[in-house]
C-alpha positions in Angstrom: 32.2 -95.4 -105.7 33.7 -93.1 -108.2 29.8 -92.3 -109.5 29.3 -91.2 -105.2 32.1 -89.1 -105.4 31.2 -87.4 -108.7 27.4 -86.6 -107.5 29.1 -85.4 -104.0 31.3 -82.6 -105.2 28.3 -81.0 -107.0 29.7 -78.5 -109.2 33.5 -78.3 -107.1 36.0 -80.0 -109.0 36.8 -82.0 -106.0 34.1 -82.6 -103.4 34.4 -81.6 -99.1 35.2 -83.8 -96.6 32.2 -83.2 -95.0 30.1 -84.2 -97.9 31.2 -87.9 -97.6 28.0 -89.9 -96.0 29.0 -93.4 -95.0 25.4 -93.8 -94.2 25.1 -93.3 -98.5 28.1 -95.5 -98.8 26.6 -98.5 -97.3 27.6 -101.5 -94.8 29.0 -103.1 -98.8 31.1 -100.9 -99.6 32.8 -99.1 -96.2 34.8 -102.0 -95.3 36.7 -101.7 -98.2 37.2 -98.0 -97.8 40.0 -95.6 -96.3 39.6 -92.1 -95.5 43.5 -90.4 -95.2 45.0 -86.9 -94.6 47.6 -86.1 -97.3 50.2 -83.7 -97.3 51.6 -83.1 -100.3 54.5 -81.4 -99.6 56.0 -83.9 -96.9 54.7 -86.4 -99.1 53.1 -88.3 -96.3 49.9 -90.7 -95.3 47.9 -90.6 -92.2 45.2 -93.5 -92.2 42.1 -91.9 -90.8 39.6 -94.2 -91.0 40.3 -97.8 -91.7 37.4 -100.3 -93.1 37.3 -104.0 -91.9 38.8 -105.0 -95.2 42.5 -103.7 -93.9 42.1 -104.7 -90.7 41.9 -108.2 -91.6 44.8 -107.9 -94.3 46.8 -106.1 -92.6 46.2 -108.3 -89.2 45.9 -104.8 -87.1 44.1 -101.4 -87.1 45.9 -99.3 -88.8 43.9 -96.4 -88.2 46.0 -93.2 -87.4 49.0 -94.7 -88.6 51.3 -93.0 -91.2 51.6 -94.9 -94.5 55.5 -95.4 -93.8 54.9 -97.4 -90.7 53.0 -100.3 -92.6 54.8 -100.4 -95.8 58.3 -99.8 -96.7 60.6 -99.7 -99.8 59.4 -99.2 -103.6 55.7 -100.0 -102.8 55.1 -97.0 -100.1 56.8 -95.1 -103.1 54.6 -96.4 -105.6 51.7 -95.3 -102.9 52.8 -92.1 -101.9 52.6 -91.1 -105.8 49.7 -92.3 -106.6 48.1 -90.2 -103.3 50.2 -87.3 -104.0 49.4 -87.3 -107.4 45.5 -87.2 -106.8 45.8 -84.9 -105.0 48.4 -82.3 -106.7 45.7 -83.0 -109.7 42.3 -82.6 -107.8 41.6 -86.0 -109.9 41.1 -89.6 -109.6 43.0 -92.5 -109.7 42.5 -95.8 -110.5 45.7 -98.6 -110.0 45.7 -102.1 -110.5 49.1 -103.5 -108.9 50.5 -106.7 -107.1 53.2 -106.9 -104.4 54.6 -109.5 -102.6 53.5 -109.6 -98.5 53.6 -111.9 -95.8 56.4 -114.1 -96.6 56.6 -113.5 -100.1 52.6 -114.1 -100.4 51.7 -112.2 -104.1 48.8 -110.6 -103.6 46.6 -108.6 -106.1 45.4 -105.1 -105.3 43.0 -103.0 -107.3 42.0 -99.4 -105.7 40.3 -96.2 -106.7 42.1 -93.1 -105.1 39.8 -90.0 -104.5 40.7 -86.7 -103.5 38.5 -84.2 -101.0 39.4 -81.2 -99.3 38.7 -80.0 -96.0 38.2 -76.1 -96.6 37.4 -76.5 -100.0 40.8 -75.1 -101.0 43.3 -77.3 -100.9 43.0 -81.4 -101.7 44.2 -83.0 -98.5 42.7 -85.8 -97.8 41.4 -89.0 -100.1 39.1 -91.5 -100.0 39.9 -94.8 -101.3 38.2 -98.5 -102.2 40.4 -100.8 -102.3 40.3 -104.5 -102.8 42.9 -107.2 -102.0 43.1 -111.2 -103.4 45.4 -114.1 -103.8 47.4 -114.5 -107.2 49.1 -113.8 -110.6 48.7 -109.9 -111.7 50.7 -108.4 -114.2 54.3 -107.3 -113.5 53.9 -103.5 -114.1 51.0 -101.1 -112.2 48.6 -100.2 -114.5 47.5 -96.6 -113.2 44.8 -94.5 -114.7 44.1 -90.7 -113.4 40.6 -88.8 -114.6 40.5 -85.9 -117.3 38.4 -84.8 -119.5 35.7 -87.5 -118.8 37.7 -90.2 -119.3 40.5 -92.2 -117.9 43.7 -91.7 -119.2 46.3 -94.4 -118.6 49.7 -93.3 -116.9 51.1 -96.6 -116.2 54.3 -95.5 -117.6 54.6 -92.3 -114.9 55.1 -95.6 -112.2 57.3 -98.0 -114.6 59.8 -97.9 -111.8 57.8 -100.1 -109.2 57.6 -103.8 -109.3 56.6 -106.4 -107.2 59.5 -106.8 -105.0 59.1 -107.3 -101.1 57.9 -104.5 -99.2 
């Protein structure tokens, strides 16, 4: 995904909403994808389009929902940053993380946070893979953000979140 995104925003730093295909995505990969509107300054989440993959995690569509009606506490924290933070950079981010869900089930997450823009200007939306499965993690986020050509780990910046109930 992160190879799409990089060949979509051509010679941009970040690439336009309307450059995303699903059609080049594929029937693999779009039910594990999310397209959002971000706004950085309200520091909020609007689910936009919602692949199959949440919809059966989640046990609803969560599709036009704000972030802050499906999760609570330090992980829509933890979230909101990492959004926020792709886009107030214009860069990537990739987070490996667990929390606990659904009567305390511990469940493994692993997600790659892209921003876009609508008008080319500003980054206000993202689109995000994001995979979810049953098990041990470890007890801090690892978080990595794009620079440079490489991925530079910030795991530190999000120290404060742990897997706690949402």
């Amino acid at each position: 995904m992160y190879a799409y995104w990089d060949r979509i925003k051509g010679g941009s730093d970040i690439p336009l909403r309307r450059d995303l295909d699903p059609a080049e995505i594929g029937p693999k990969l779009l039910p594990y994808s999310l397209l959002t509107d971000v706004d950085t300054c309200l520091r909020t989440v609007r689910h936009r389009l919602v692949g199959t993959n949440f919809t059966d995690f989640f046990g609803s569509d969560i599709t036009g929902k704000e972030l802050s009606s499906v999760l609570s506490g330090n992980y829509l924290e933890f979230i909101l940053g990492l959004y926020t933070l792709a886009c107030e950079r214009r860069a990537p981010i990739i987070s490996h993380s667990k929390f606990l869900w659904d009567r305390g089930r511990l469940v493994k997450t692993s997600r790659l946070i892209m921003p876009l823009s609508k008008d080319g200007a500003r980054a206000d939306m993202c689109f995000t893979s994001q995979v979810f499965e049953a098990g041990e993690g470890d007890a801090l986020p690892q978080v990595f953000i794009a620079a440079d050509g490489a991925w530079d780990d910030i795991s530190e910046k999000f120290s404060y979140f742990s897997a706690s109930p949402v």
